[in-house]
VOPAGU-2260 file (C-alpha; in pm, 1 decimal, decimal comma):
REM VOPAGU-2260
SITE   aa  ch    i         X         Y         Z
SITE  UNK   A    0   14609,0    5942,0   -3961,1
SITE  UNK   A    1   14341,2    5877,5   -3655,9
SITE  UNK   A    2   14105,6    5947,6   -3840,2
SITE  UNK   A    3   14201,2    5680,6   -4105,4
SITE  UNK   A    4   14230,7    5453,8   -3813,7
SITE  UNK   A    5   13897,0    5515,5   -3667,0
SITE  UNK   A    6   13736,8    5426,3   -3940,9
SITE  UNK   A    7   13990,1    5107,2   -4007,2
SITE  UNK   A    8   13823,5    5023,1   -3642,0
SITE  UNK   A    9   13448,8    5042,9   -3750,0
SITE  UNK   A   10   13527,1    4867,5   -4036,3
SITE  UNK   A   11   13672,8    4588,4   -3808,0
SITE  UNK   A   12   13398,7    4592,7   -3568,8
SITE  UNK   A   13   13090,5    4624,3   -3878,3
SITE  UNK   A   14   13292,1    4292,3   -3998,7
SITE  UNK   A   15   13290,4    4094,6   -3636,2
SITE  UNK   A   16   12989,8    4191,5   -3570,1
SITE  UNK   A   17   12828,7    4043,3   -3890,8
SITE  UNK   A   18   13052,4    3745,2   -3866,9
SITE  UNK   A   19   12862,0    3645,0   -3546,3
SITE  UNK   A   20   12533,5    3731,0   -3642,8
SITE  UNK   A   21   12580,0    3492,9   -3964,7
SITE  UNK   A   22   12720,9    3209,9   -3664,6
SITE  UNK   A   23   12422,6    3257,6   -3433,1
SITE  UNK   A   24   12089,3    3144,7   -3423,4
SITE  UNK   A   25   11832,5    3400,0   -3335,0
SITE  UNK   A   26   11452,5    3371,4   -3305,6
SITE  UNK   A   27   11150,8    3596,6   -3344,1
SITE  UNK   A   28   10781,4    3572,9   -3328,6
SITE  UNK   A   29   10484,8    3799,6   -3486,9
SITE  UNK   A   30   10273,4    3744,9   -3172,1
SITE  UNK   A   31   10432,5    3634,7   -2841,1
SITE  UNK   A   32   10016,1    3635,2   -2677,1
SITE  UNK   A   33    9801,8    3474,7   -2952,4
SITE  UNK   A   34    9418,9    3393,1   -2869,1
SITE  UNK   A   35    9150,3    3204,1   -3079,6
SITE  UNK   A   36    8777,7    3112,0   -3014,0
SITE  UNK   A   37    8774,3    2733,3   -2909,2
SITE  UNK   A   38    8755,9    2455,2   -3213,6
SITE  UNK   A   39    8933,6    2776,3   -3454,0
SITE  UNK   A   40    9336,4    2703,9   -3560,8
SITE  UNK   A   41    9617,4    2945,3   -3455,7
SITE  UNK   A   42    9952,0    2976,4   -3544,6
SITE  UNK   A   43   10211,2    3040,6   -3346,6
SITE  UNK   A   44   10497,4    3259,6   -3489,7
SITE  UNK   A   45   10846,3    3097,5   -3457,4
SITE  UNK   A   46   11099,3    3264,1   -3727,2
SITE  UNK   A   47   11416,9    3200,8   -3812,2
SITE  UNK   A   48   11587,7    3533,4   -3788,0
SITE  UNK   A   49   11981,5    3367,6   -3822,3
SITE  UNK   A   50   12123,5    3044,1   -3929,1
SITE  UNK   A   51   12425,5    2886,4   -4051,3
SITE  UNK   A   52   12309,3    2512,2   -3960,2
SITE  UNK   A   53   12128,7    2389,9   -4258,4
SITE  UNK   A   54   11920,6    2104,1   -4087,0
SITE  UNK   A   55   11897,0    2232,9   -3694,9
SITE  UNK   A   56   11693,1    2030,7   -3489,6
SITE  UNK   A   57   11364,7    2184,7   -3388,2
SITE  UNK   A   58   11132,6    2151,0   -3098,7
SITE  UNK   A   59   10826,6    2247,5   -2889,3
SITE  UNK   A   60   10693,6    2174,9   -2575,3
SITE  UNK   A   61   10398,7    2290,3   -2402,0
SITE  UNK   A   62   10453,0    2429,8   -2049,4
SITE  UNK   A   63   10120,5    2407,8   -1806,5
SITE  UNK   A   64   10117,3    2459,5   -1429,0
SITE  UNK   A   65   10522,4    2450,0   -1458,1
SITE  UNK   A   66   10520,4    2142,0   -1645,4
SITE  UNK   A   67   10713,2    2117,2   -1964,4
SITE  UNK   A   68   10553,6    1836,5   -2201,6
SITE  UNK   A   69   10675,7    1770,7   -2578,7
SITE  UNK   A   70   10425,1    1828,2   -2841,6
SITE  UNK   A   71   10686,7    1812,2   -3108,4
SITE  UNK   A   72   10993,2    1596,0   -3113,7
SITE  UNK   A   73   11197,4    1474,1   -3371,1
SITE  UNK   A   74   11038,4    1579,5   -3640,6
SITE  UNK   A   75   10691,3    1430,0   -3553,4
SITE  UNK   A   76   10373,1    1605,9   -3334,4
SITE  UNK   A   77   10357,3    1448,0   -2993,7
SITE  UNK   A   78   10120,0    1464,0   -2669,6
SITE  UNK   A   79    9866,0    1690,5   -2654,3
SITE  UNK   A   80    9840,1    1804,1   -3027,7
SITE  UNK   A   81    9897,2    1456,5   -3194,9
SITE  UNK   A   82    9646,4    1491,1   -3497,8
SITE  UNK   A   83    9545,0    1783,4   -3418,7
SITE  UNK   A   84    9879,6    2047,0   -3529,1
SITE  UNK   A   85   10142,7    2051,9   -3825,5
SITE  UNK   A   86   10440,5    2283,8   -3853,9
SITE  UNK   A   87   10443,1    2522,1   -4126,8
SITE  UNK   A   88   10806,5    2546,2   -4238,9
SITE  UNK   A   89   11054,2    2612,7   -4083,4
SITE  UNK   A   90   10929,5    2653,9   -3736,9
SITE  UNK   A   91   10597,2    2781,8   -3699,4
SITE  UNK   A   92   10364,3    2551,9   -3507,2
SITE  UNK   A   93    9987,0    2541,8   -3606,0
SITE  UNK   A   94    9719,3    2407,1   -3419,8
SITE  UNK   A   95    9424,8    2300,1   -3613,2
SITE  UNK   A   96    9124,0    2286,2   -3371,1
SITE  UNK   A   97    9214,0    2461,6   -3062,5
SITE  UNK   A   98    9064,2    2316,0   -2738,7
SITE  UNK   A   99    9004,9    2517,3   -2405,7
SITE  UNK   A  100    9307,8    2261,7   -2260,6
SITE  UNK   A  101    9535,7    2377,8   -2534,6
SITE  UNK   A  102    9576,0    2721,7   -2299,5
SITE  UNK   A  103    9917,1    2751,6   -2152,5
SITE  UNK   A  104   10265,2    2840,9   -2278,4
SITE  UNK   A  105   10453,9    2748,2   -2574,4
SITE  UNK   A  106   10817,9    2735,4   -2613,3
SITE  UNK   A  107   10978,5    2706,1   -2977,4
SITE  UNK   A  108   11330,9    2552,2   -2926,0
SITE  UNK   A  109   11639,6    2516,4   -3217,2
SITE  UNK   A  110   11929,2    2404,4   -3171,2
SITE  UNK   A  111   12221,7    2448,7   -3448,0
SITE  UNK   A  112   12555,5    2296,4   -3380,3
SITE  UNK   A  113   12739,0    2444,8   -3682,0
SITE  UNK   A  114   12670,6    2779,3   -3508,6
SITE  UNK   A  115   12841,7    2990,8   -3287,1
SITE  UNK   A  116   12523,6    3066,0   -3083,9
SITE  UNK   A  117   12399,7    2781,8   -3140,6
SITE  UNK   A  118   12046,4    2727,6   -2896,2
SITE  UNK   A  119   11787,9    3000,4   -2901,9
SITE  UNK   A  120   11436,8    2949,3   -2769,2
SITE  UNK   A  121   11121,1    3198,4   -2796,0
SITE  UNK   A  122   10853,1    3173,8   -2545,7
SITE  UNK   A  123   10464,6    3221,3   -2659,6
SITE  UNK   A  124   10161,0    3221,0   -2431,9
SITE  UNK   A  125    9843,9    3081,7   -2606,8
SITE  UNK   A  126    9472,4    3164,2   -2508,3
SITE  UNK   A  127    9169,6    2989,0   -2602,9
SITE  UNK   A  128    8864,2    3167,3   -2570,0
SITE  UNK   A  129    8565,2    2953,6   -2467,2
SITE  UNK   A  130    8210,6    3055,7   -2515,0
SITE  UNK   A  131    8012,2    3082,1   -2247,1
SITE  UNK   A  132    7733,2    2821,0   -2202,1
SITE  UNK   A  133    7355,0    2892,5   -2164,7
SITE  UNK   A  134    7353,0    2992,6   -1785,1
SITE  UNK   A  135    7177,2    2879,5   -1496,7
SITE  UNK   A  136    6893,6    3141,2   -1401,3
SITE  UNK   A  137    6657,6    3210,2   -1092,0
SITE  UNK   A  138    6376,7    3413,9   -1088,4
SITE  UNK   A  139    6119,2    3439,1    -763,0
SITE  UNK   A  140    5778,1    3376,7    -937,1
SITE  UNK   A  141    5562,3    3602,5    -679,6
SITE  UNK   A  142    5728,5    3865,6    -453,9
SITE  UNK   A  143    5497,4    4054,5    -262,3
SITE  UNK   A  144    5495,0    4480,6    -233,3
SITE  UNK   A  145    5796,4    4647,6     -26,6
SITE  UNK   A  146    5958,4    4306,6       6,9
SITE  UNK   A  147    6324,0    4205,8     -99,3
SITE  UNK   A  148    6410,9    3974,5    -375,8
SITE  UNK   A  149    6704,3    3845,4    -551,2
SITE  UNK   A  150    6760,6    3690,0    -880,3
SITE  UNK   A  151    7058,9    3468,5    -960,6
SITE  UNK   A  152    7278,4    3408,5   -1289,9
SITE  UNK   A  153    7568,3    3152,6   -1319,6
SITE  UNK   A  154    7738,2    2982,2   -1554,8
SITE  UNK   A  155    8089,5    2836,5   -1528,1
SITE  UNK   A  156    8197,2    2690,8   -1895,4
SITE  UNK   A  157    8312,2    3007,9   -2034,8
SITE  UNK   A  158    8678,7    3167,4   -2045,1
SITE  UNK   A  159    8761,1    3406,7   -1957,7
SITE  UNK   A  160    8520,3    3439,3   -1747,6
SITE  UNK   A  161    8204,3    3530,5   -1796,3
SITE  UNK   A  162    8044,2    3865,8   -1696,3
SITE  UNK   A  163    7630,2    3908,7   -1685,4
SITE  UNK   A  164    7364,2    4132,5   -1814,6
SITE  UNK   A  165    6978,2    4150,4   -1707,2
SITE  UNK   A  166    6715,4    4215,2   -1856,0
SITE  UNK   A  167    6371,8    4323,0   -1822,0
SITE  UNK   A  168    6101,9    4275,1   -2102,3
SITE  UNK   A  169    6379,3    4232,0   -2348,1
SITE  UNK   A  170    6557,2    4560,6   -2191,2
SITE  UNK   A  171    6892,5    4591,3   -2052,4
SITE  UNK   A  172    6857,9    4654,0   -1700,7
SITE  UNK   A  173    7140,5    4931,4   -1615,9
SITE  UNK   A  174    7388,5    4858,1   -1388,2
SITE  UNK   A  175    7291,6    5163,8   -1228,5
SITE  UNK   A  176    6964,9    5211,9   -1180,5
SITE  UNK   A  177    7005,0    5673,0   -1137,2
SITE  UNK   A  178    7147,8    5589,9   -1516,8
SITE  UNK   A  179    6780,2    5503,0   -1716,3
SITE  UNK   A  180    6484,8    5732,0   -1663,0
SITE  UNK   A  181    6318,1    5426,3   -1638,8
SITE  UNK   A  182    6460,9    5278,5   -1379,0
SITE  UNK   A  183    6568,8    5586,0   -1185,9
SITE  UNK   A  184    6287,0    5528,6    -876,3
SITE  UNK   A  185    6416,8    5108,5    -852,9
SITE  UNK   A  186    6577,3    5015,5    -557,1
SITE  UNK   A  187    6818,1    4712,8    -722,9
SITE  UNK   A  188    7243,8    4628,8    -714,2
SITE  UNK   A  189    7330,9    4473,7   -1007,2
SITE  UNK   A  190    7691,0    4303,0   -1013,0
SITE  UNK   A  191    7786,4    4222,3   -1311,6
SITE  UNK   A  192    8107,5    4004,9   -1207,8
SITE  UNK   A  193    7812,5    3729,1    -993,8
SITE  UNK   A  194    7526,0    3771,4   -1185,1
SITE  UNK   A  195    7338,7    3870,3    -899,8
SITE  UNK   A  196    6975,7    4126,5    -894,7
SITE  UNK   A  197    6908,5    4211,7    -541,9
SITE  UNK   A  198    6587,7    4436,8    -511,6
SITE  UNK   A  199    6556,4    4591,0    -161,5
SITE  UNK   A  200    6194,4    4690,1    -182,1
SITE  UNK   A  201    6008,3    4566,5    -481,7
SITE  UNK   A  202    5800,4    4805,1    -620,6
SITE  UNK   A  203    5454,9    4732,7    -844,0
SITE  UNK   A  204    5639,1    4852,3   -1141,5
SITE  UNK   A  205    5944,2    4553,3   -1106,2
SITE  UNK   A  206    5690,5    4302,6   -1211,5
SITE  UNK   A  207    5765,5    4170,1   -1595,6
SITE  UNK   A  208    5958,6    3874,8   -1795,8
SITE  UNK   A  209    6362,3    3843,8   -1663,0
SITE  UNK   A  210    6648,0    3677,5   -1846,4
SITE  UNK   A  211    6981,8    3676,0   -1797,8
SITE  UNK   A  212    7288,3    3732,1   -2080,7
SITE  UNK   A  213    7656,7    3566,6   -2012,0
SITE  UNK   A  214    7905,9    3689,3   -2190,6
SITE  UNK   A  215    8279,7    3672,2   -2292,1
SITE  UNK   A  216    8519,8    3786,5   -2583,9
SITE  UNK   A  217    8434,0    3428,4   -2747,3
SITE  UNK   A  218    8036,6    3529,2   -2757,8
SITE  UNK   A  219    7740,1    3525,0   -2540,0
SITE  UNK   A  220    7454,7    3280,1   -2382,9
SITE  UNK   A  221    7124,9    3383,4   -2243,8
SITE  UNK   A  222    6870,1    3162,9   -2054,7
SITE  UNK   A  223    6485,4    3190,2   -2112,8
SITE  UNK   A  224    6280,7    3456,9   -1989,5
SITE  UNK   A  225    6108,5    3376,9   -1647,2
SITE  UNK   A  226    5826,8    3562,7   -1541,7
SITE  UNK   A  227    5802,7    3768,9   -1189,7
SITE  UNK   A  228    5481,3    3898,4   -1022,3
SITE  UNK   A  229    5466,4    4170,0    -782,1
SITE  UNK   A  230    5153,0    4173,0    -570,3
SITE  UNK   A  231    5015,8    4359,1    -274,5
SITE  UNK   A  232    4966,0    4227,3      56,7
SITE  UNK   A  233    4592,4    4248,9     181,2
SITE  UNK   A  234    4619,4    4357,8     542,9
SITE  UNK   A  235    4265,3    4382,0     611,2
SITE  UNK   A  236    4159,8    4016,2     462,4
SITE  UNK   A  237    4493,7    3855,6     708,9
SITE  UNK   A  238    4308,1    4068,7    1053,1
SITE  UNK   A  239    3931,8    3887,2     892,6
SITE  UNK   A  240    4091,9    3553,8     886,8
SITE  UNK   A  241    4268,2    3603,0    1181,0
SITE  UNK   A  242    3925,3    3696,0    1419,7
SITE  UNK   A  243    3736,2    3435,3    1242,7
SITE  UNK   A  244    4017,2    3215,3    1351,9
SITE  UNK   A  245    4000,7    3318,1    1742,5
SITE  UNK   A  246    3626,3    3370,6    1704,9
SITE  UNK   A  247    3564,1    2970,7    1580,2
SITE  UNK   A  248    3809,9    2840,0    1876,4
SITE  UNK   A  249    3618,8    3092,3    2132,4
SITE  UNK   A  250    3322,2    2915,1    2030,7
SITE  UNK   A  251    3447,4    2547,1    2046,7
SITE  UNK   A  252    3601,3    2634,3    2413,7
SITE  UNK   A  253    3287,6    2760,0    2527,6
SITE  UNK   A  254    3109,8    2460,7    2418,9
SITE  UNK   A  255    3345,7    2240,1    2563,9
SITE  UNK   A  256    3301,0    2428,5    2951,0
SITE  UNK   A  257    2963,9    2429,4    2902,9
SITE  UNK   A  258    2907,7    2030,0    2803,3
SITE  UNK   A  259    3143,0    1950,3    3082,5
SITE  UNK   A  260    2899,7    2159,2    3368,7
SITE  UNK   A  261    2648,9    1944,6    3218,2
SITE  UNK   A  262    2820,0    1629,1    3324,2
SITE  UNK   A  263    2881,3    1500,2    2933,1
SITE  UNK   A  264    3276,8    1418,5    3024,2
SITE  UNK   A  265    3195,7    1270,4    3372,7
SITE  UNK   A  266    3077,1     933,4    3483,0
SITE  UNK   A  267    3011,1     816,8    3845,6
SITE  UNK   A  268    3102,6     438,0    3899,5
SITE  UNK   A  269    2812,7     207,3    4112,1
SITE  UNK   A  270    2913,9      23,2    4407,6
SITE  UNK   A  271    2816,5    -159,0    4705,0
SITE  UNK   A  272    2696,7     109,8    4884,0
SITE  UNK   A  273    2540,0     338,0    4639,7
SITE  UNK   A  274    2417,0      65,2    4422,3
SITE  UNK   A  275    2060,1     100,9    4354,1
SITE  UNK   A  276    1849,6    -155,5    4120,4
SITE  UNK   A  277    1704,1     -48,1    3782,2
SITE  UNK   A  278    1325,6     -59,0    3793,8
SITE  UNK   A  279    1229,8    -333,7    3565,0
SITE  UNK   A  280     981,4    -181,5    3309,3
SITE  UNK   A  281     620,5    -330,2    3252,7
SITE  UNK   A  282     679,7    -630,4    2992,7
SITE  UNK   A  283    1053,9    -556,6    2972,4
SITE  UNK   A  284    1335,0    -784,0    3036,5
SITE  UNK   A  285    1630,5    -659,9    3261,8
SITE  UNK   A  286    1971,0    -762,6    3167,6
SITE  UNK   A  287    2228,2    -687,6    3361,1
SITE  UNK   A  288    2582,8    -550,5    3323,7
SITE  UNK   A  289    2873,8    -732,0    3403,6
SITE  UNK   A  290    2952,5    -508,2    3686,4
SITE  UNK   A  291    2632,1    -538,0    3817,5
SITE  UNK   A  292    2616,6    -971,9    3822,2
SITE  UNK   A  293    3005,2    -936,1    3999,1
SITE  UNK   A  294    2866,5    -679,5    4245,5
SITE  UNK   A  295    2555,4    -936,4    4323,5
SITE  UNK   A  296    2827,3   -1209,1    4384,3
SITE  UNK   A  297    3033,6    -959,9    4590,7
SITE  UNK   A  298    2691,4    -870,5    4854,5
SITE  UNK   A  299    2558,6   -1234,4    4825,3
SITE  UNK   A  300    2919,7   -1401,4    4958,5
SITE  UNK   A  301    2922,3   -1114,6    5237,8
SITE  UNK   A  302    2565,7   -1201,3    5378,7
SITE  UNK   A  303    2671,8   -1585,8    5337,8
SITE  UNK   A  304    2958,6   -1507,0    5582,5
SITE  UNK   A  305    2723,5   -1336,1    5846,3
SITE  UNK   A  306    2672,5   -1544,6    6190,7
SITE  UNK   A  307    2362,9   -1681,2    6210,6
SITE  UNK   A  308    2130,8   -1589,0    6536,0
């Protein structure tokens, strides 16, 4: 007898149980964290698991930085994805050229009144992959022997974002150099989150044609190869130059002392009581300064003022 009603139970509770599932409205998705490359389409999943409503309303809004926004309402594509979307019966939304601003979160909304349950909502987080963009590279054109250099790669279009890859005559440079036989002896970091080739001490054999790769799950960029020479410093031509230099101002300040005991820089001004007349050459016409007429005046007005005997 309790066994009979044990199972009279499970029949009861089989039979509820389906009642409310036929009375509720329940949602699923194939893919709650869809990506696609930029300018691709994407569809995100919204099925109708459970319905009793035959025309429930449906809607979706697009959720960025905590802001909700419709981008379908009453039956027509709204906001950000006016021309660009369609839904695909009954719920799914599909987005026909994806943009790097259509990132954010998704939320597929029905509401059936006839239904016991009758809201559900599914929540889907959309990623658009951008490309990265031909970066920005610099390369130091001459780096002497022994000396540090550093080499810089940027580029700030892609998502996510980009990481970077150098390379020497068209080979990869290893992010660690102990890794390559040939690169074993370089003294280099390599970060491959900045894009940044610091060399320590350049050596001879760091000299060649760099480039730089950017690169994301959308696809890669690369900037043009820029040449780097590596040259060695000549000591002994910098200590020449450097005692010609001293020797050709040792010279011009010995020439200078000895012009100046000579009395080239000096000159002795004439007055009244030093003053001593020219000698008037054979045939030759004096003429005079005039400082000389003004001293005249000067000693002529003093023997004017003399008293006479």
């Amino acid at each position: 007898m309790n066994f009979k009603v044990d199972l009279f139970d499970l029949a009861c509770l089989l039979a509820t149980t389906c009642y409310i599932s036929t009375l509720a409205v329940i949602l699923k998705t194939s893919n709650a964290k869809p990506w696609v490359n930029e300018f691709e389409s994407i569809e995100l999943s919204c099925m109708i698991e459970s319905i009793s409503t035959t025309n429930p309303r449906i809607e979706w809004k697009k959720i960025k930085k905590g802001e909700p926004s419709y981008v379908f309402f009453e039956k027509e594509i709204a906001g950000d994805l006016e021309k660009r979307a369609k839904i695909r019966e009954p719920a799914t939304l599909v987005i026909l050229n994806a943009t790097r601003a259509d990132t954010a979160d998704y939320r597929c909304e029905v509401t059936a009144p006839n239904d016991q349950k009758s809201f559900d909502e599914i929540l889907i987080s959309l990623t658009v992959r951008v490309k990265p963009v031909v970066p920005r590279c610099s390369v130091p054109k001459s780096v002497p022997v022994g000396k540090p250099a550093e080499l810089h790669c940027l580029e700030e279009e892609g998502y996510p974002k980009s990481q970077y890859q150098w390379f020497r005559n068209k080979e990869e440079i290893p992010e660690d150099p102990k890794s390559s036989p040939k690169f074993f002896n370089s003294t280099y970091t390599l970060s491959g989150e900045t894009g940044t080739l610091k060399f320590s001490a350049v050596r001879k054999e760091d000299a060649g044609e760099y480039y730089c790769r950017a690169k994301n799950e959308a696809g890669f960029s690369e900037c043009g190869a820029q040449m780097m020479e590596v040259y060695d410093i000549n000591i002994a031509g910098i200590i020449l130059g450097v005692v010609i230099v001293v020797t050709v101002l040792l010279c011009i300040t010995v020439g200078i002392f000895c012009a100046y005991k000579r009395g080239y820089f000096t000159s002795q001004k004439q007055t009244g009581n030093n003053y001593k007349a020219p000698a008037k050459g054979d045939g030759v016409d004096y003429v005079r300064t005039e400082d000389e007429v003004w001293e005249n005046k000067e000693m002529l007005f003093f023997l004017l003022r003399l008293p006479r005997a």
